[in-house]
PyMOL Python script that loads the backbone (N, CA, C, O; Angstrom):
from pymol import cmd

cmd.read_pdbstr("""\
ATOM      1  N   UNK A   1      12.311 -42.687 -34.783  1.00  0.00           N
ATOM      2  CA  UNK A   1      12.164 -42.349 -33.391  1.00  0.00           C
ATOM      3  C   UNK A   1      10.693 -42.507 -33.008  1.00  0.00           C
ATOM      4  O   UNK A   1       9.746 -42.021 -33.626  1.00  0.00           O
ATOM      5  N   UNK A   2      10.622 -43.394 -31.697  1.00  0.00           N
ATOM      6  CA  UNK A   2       9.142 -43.307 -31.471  1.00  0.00           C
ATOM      7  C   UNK A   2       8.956 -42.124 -30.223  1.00  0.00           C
ATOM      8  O   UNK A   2       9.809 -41.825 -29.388  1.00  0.00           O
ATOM      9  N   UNK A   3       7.769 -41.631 -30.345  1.00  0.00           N
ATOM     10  CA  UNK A   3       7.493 -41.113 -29.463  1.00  0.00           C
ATOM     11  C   UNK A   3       6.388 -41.520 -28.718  1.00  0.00           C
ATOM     12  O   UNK A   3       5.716 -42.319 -29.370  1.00  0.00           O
ATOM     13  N   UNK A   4       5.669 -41.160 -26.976  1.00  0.00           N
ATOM     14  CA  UNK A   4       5.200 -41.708 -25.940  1.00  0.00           C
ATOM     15  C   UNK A   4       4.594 -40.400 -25.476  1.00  0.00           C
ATOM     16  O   UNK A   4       5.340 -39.698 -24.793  1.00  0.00           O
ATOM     17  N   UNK A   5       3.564 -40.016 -25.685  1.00  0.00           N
ATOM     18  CA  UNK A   5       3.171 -39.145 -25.581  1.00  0.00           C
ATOM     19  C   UNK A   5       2.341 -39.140 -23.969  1.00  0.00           C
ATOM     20  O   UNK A   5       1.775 -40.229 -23.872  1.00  0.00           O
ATOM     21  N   UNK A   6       2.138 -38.448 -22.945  1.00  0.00           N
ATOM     22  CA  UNK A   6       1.448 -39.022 -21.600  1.00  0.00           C
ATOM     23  C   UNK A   6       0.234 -38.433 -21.579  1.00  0.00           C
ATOM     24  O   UNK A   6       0.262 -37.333 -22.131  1.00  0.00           O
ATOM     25  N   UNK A   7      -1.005 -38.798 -21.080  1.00  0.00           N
ATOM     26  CA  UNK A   7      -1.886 -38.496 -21.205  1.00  0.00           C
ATOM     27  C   UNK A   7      -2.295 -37.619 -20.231  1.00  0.00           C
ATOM     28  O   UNK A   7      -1.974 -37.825 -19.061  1.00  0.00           O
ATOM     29  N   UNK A   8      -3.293 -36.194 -20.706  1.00  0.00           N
ATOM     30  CA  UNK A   8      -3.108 -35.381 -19.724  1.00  0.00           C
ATOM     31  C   UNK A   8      -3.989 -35.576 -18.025  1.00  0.00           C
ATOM     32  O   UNK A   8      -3.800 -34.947 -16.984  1.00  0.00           O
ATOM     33  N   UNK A   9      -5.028 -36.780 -18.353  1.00  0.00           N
ATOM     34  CA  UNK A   9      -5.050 -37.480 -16.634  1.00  0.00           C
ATOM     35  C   UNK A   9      -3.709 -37.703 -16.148  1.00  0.00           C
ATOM     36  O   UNK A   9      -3.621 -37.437 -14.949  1.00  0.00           O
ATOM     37  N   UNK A  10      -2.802 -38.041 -16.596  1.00  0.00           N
ATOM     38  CA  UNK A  10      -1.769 -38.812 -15.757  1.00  0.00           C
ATOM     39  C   UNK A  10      -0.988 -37.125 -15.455  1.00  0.00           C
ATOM     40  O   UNK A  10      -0.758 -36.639 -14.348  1.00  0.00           O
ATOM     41  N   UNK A  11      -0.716 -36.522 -16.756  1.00  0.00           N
ATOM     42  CA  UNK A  11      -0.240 -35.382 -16.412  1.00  0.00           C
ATOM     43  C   UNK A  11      -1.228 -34.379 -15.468  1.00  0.00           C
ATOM     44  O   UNK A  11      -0.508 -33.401 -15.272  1.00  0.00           O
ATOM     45  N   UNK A  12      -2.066 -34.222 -15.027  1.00  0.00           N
ATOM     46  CA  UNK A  12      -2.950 -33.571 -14.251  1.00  0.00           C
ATOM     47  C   UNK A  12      -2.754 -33.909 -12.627  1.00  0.00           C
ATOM     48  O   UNK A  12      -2.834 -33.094 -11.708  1.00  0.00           O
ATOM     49  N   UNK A  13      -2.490 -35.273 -12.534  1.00  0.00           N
ATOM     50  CA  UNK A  13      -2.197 -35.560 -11.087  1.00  0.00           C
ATOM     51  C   UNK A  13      -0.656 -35.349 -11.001  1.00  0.00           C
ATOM     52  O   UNK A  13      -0.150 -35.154  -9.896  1.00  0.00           O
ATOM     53  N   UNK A  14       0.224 -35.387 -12.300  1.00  0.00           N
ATOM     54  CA  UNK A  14       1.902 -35.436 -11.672  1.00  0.00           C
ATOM     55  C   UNK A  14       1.736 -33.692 -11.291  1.00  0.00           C
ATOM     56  O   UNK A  14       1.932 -33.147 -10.205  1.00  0.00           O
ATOM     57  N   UNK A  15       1.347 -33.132 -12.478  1.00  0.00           N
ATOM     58  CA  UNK A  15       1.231 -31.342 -11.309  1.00  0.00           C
ATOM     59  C   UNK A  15       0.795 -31.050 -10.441  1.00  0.00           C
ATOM     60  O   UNK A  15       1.288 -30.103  -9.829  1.00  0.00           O
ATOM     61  N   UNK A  16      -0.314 -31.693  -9.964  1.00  0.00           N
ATOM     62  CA  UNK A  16      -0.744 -31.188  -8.015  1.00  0.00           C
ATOM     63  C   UNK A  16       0.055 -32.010  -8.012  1.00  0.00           C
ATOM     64  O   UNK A  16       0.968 -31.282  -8.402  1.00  0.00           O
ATOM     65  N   UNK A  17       0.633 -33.199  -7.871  1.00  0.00           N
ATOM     66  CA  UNK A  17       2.318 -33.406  -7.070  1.00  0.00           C
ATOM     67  C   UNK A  17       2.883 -32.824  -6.891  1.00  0.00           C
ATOM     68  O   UNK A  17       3.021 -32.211  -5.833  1.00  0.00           O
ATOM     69  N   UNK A  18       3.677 -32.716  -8.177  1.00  0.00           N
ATOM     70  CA  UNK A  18       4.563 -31.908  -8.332  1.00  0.00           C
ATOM     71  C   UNK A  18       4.575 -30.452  -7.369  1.00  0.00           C
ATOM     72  O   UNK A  18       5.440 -30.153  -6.546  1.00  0.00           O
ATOM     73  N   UNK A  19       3.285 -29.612  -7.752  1.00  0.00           N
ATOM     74  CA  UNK A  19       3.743 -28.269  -7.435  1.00  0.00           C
ATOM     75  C   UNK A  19       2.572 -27.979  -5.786  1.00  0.00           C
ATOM     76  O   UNK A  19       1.988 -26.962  -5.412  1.00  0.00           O
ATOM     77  N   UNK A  20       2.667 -29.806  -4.990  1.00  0.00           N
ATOM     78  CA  UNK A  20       2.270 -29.129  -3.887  1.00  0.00           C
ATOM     79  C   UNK A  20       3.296 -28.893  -2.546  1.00  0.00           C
ATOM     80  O   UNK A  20       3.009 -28.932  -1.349  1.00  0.00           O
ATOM     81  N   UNK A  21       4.278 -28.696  -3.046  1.00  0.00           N
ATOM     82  CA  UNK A  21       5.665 -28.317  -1.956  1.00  0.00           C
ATOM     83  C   UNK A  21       5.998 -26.853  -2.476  1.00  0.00           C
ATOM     84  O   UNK A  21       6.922 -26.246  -1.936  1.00  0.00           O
ATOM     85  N   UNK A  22       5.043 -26.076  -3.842  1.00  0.00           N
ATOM     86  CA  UNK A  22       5.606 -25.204  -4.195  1.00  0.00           C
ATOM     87  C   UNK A  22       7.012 -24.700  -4.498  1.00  0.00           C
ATOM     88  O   UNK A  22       7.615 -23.797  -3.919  1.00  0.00           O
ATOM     89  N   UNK A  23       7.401 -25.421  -5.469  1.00  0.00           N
ATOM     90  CA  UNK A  23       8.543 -25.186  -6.038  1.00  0.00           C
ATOM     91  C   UNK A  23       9.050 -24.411  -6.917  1.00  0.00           C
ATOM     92  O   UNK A  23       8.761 -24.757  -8.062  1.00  0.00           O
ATOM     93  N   UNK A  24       9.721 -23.457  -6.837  1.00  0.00           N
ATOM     94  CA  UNK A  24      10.405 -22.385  -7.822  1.00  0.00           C
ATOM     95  C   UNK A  24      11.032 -22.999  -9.224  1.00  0.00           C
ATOM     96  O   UNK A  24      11.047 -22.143 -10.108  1.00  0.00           O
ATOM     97  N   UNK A  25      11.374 -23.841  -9.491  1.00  0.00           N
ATOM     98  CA  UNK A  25      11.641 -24.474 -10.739  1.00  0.00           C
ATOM     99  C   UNK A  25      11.426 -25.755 -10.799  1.00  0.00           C
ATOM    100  O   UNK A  25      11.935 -26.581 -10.041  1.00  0.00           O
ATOM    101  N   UNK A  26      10.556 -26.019 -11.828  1.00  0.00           N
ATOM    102  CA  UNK A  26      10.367 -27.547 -12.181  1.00  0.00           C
ATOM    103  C   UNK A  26      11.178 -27.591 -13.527  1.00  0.00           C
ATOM    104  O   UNK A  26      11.664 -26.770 -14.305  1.00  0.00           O
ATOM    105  N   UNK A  27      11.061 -29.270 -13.387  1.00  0.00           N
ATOM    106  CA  UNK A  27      12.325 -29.845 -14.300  1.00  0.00           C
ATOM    107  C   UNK A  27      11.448 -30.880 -15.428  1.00  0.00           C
ATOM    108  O   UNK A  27      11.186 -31.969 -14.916  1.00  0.00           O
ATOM    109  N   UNK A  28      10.966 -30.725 -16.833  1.00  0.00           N
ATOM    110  CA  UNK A  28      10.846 -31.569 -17.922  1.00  0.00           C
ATOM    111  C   UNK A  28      11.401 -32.042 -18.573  1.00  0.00           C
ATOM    112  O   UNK A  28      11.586 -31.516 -19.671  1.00  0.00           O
ATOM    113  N   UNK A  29      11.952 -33.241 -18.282  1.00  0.00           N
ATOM    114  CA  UNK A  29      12.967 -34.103 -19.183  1.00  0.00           C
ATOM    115  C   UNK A  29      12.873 -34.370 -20.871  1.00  0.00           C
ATOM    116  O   UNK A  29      13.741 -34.406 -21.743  1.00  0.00           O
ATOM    117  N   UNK A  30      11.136 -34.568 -20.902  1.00  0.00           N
ATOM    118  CA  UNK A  30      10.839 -34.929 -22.475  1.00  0.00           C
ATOM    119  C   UNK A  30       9.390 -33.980 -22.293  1.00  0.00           C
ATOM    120  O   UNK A  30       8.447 -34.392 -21.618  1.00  0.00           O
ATOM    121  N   UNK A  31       9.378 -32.687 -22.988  1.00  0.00           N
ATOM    122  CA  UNK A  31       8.309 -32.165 -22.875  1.00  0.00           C
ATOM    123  C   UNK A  31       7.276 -32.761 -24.091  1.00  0.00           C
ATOM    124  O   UNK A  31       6.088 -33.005 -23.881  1.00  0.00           O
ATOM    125  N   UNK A  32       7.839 -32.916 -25.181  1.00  0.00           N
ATOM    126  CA  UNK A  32       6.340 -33.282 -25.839  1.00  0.00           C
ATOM    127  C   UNK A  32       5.943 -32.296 -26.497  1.00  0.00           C
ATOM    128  O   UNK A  32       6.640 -31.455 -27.065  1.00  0.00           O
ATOM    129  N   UNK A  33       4.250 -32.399 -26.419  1.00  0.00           N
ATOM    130  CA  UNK A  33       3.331 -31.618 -26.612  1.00  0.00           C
ATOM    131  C   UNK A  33       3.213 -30.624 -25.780  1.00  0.00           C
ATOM    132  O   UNK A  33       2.809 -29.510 -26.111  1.00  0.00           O
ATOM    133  N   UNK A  34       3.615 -31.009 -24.440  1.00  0.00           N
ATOM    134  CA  UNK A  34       3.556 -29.842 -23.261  1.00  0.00           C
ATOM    135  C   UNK A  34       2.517 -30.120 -22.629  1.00  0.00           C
ATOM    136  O   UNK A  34       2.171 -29.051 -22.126  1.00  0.00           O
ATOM    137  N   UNK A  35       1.561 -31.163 -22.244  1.00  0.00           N
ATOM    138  CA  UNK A  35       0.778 -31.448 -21.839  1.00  0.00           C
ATOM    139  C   UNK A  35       0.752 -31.622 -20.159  1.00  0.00           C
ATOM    140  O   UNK A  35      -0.293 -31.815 -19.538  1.00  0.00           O
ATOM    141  N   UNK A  36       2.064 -31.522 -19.543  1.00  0.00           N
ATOM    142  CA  UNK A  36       2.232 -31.122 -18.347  1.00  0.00           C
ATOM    143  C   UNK A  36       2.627 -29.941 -17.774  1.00  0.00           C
ATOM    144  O   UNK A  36       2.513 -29.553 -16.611  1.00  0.00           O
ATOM    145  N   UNK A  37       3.082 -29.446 -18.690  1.00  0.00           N
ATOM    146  CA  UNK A  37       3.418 -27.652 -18.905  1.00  0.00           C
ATOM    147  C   UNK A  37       1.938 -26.983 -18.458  1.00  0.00           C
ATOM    148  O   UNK A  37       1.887 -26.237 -17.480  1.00  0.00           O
ATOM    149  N   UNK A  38       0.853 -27.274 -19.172  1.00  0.00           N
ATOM    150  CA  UNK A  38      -0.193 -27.216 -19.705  1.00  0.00           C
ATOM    151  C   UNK A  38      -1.104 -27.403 -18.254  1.00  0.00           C
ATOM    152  O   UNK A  38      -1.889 -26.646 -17.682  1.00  0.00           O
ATOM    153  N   UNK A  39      -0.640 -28.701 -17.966  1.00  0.00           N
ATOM    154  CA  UNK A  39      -1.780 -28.775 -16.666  1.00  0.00           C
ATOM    155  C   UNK A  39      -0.898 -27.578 -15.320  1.00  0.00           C
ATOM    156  O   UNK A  39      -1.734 -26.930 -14.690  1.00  0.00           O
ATOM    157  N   UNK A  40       0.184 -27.373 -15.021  1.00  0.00           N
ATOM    158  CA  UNK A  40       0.651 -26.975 -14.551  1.00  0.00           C
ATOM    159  C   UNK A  40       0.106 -25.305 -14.394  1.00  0.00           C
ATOM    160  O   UNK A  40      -0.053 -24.634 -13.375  1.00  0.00           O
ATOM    161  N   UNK A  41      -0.093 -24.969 -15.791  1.00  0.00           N
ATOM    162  CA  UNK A  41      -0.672 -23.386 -16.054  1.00  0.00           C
ATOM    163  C   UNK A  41      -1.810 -23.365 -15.328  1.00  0.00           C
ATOM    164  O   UNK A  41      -1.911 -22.464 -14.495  1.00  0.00           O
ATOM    165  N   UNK A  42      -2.984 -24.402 -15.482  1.00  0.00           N
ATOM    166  CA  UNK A  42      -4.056 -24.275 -14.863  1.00  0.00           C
ATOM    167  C   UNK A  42      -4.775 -24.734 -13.445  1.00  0.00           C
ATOM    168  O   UNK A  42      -5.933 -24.906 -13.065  1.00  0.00           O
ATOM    169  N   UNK A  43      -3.561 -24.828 -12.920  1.00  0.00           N
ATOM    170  CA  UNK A  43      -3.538 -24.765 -11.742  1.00  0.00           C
ATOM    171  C   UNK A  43      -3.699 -23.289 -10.623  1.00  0.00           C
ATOM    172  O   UNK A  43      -4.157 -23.217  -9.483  1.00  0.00           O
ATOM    173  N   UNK A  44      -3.308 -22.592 -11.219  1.00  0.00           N
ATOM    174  CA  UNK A  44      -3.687 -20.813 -11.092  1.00  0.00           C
ATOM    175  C   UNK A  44      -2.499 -20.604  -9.441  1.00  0.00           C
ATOM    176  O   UNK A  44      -2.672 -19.878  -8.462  1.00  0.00           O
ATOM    177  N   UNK A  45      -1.415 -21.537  -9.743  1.00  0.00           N
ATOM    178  CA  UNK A  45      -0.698 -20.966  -8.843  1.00  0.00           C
ATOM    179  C   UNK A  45      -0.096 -19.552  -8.329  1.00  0.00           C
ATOM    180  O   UNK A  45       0.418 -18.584  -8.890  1.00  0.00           O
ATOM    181  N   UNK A  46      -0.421 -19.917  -6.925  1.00  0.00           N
ATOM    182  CA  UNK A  46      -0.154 -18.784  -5.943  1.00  0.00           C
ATOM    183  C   UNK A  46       1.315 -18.099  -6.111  1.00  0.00           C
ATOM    184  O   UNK A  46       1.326 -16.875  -6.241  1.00  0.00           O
ATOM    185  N   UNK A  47       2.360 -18.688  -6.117  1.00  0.00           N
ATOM    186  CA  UNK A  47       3.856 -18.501  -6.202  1.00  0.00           C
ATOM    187  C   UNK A  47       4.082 -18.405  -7.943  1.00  0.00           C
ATOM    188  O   UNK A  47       3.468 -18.748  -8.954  1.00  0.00           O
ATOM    189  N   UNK A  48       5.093 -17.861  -7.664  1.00  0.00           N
ATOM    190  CA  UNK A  48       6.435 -18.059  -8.925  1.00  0.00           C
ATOM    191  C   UNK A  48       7.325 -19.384  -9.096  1.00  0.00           C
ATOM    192  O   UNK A  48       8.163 -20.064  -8.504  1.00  0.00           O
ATOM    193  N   UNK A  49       6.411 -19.286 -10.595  1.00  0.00           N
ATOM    194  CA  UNK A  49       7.619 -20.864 -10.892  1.00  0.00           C
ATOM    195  C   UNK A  49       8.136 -20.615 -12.261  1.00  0.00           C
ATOM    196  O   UNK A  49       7.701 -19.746 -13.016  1.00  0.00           O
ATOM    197  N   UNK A  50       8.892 -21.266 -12.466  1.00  0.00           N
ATOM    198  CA  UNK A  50       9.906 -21.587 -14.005  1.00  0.00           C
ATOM    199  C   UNK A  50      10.208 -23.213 -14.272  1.00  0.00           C
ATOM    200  O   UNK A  50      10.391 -23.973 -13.321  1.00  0.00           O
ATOM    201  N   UNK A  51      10.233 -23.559 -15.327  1.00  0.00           N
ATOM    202  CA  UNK A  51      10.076 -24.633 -16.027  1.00  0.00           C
ATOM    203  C   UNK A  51      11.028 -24.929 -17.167  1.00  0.00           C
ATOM    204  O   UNK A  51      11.054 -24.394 -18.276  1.00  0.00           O
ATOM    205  N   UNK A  52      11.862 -25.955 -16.645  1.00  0.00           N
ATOM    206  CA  UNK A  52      12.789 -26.295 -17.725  1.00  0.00           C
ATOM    207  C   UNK A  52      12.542 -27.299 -18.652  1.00  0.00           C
ATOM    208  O   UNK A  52      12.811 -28.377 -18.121  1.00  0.00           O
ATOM    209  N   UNK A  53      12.208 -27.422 -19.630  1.00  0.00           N
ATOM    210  CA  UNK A  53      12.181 -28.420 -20.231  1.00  0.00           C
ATOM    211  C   UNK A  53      13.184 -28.844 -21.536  1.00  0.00           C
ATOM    212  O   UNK A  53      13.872 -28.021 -22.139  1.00  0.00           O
ATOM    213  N   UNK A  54      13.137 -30.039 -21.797  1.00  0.00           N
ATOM    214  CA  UNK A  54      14.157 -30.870 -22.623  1.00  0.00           C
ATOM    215  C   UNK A  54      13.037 -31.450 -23.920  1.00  0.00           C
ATOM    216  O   UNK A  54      11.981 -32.008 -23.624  1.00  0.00           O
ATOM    217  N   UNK A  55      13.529 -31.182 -25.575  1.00  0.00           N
ATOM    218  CA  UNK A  55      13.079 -31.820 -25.945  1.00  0.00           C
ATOM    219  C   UNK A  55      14.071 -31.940 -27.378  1.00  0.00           C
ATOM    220  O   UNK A  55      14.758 -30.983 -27.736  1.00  0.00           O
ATOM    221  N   UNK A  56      14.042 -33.179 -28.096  1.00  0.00           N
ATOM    222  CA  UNK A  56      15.029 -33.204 -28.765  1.00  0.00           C
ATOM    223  C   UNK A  56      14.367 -33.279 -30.388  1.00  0.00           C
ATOM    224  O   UNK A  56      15.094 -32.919 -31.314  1.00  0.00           O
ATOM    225  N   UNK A  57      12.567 -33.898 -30.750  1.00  0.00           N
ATOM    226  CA  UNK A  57      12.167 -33.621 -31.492  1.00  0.00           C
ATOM    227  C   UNK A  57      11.948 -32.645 -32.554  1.00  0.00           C
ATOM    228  O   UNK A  57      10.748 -32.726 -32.816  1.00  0.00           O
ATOM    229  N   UNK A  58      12.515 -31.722 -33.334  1.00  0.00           N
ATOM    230  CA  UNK A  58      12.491 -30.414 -34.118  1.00  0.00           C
ATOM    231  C   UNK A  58      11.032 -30.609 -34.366  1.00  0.00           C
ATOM    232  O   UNK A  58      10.326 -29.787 -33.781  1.00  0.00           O
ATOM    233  N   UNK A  59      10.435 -31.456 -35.058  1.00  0.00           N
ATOM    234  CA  UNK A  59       9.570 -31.296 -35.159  1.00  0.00           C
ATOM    235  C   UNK A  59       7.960 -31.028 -34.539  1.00  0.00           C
ATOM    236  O   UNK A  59       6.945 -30.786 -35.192  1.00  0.00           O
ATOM    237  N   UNK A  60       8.166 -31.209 -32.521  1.00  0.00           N
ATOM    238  CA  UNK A  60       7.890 -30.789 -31.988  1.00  0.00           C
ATOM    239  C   UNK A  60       8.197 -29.284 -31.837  1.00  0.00           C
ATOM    240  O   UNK A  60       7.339 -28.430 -31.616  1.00  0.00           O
ATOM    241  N   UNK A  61       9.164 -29.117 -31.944  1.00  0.00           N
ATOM    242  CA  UNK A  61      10.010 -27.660 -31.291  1.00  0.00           C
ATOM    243  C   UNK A  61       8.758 -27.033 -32.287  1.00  0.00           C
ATOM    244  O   UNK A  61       7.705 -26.559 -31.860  1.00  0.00           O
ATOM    245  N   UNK A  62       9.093 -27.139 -33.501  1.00  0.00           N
ATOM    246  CA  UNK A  62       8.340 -26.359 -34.522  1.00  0.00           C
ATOM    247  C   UNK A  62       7.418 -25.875 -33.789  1.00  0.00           C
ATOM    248  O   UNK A  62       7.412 -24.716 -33.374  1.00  0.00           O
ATOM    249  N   UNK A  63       6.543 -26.739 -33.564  1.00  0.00           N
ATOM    250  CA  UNK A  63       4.936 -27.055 -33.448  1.00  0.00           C
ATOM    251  C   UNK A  63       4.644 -25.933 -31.917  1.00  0.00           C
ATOM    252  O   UNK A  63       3.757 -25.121 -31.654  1.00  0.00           O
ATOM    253  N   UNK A  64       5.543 -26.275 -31.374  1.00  0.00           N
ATOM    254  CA  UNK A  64       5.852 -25.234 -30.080  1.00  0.00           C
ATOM    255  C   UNK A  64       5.994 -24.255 -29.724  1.00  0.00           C
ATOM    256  O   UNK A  64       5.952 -23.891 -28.549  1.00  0.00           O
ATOM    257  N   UNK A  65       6.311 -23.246 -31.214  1.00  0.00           N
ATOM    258  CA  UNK A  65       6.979 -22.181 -31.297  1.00  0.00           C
ATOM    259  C   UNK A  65       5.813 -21.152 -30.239  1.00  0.00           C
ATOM    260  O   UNK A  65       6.429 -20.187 -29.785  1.00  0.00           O
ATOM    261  N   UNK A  66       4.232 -21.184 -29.763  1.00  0.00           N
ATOM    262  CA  UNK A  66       4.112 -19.968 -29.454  1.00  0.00           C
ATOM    263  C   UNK A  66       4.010 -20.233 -27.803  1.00  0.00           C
ATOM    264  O   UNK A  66       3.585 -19.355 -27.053  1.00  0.00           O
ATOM    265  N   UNK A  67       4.501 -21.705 -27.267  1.00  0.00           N
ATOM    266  CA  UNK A  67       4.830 -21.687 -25.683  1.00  0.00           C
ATOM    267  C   UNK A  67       6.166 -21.336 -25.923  1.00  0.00           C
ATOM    268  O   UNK A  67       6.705 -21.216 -24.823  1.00  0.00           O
ATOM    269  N   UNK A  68       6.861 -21.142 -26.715  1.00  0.00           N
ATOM    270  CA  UNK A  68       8.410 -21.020 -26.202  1.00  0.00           C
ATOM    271  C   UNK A  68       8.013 -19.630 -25.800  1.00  0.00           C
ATOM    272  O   UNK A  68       8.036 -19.465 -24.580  1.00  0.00           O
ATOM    273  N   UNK A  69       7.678 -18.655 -26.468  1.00  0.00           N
ATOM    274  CA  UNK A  69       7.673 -17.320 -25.727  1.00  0.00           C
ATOM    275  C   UNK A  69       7.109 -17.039 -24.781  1.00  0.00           C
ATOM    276  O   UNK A  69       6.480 -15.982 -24.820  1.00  0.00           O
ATOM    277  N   UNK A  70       7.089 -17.642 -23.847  1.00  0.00           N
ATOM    278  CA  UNK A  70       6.244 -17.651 -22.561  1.00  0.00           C
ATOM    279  C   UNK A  70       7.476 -17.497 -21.752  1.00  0.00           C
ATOM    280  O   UNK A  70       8.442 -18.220 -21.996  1.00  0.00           O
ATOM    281  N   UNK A  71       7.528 -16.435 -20.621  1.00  0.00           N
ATOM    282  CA  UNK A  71       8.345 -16.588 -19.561  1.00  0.00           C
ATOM    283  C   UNK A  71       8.931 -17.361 -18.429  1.00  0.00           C
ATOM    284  O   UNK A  71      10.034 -17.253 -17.893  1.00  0.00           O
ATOM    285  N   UNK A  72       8.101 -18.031 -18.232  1.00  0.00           N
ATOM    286  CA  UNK A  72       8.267 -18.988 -17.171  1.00  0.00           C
ATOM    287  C   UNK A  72       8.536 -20.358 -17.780  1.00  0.00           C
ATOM    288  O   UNK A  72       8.232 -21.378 -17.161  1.00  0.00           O
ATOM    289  N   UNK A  73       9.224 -20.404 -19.246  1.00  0.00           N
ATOM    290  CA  UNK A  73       9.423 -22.062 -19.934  1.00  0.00           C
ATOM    291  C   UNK A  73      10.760 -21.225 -20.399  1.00  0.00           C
ATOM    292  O   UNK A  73      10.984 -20.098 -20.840  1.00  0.00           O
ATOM    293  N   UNK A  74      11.497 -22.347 -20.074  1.00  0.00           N
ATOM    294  CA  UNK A  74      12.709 -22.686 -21.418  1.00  0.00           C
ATOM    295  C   UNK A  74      12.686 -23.978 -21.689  1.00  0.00           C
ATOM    296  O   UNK A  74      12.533 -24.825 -20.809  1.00  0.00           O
ATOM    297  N   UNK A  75      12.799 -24.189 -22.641  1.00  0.00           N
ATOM    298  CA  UNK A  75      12.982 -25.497 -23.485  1.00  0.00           C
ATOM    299  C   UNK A  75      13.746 -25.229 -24.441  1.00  0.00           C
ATOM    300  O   UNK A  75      13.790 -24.324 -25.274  1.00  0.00           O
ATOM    301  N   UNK A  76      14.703 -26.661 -24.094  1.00  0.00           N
ATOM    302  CA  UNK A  76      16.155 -26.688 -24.387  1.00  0.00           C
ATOM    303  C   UNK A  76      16.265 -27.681 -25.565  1.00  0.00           C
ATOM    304  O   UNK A  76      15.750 -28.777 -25.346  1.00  0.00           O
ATOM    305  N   UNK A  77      16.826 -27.507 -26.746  1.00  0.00           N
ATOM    306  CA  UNK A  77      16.369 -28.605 -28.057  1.00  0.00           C
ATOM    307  C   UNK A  77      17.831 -29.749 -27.724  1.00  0.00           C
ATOM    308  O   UNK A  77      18.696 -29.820 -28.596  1.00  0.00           O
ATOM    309  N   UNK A  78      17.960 -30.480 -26.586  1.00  0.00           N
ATOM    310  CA  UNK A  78      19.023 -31.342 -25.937  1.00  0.00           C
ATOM    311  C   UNK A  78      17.923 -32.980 -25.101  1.00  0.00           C
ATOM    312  O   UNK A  78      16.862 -33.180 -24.509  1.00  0.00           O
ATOM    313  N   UNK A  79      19.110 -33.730 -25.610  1.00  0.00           N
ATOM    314  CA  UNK A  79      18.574 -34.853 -24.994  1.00  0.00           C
ATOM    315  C   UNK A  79      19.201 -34.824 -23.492  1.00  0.00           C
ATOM    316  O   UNK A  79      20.365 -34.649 -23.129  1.00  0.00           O
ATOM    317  N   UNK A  80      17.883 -35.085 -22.671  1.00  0.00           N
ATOM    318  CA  UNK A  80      18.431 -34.913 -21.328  1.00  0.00           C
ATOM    319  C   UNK A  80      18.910 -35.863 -20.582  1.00  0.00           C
ATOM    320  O   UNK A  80      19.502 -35.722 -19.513  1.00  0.00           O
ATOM    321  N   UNK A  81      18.656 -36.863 -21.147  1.00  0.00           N
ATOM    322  CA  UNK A  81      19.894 -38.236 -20.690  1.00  0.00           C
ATOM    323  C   UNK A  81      21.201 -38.117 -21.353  1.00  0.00           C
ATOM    324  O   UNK A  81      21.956 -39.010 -20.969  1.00  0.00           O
ATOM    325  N   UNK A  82      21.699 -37.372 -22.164  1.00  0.00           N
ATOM    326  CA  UNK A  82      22.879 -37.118 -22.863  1.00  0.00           C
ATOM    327  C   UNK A  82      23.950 -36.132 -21.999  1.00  0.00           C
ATOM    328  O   UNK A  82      25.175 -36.157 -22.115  1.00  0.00           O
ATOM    329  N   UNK A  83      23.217 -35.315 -21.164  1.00  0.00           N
ATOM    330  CA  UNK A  83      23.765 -34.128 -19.948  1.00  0.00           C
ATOM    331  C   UNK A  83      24.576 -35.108 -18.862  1.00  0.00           C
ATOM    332  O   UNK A  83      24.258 -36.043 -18.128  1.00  0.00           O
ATOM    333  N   UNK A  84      26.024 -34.237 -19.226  1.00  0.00           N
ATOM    334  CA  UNK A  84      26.793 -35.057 -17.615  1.00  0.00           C
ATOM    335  C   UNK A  84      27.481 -34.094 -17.393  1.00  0.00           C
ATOM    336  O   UNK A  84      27.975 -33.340 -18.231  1.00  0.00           O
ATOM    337  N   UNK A  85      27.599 -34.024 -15.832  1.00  0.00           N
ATOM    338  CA  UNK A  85      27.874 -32.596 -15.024  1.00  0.00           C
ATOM    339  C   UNK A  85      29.465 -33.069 -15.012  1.00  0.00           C
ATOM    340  O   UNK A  85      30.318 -32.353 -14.487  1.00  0.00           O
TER     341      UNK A  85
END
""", "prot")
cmd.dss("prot")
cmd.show_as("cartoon", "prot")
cmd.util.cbc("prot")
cmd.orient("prot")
């Protein structure tokens, strides 16, 4: 499996995107490292948000273990192109 890791410039501008309509839940398809999770935190938003993320790597998950206990993340060990409603 390869992985594509995004760099956190690119992830730094998708979160002021992302969270300038202020949105109550954002959606991570392939979290990674969390490097958009990450820029997202330091943004010092005003509102309440929650964050779903998807990742199917264990060996990420591992590596992850002390954002999973964070309230405002779930991350789900599911491939998110595999989900049909």
């Amino acid at each position: 499996m390869d992985n594509f890791f995004t760099p956190s410039i690119v992830s730094s501008i998708m979160a002021k995107w992302i969270t300038e309509n202020e949105p109550k839940t954002i959606l991570d398809p392939a979290f990674g490292l969390g490097v958009f999770y990450e820029e997202i935190s330091k943004l010092s938003l005003q509102y309440q948000w929650n964050l779903t993320a998807y990742e199917i790597d264990n060996n990420i998950l591992d590596y992850l273990d002390n954002i999973q206990d964070n309230k405002n993340i779930t991350i789900l060990n599911q491939d998110f192109f595999s989900i049909r409603n």
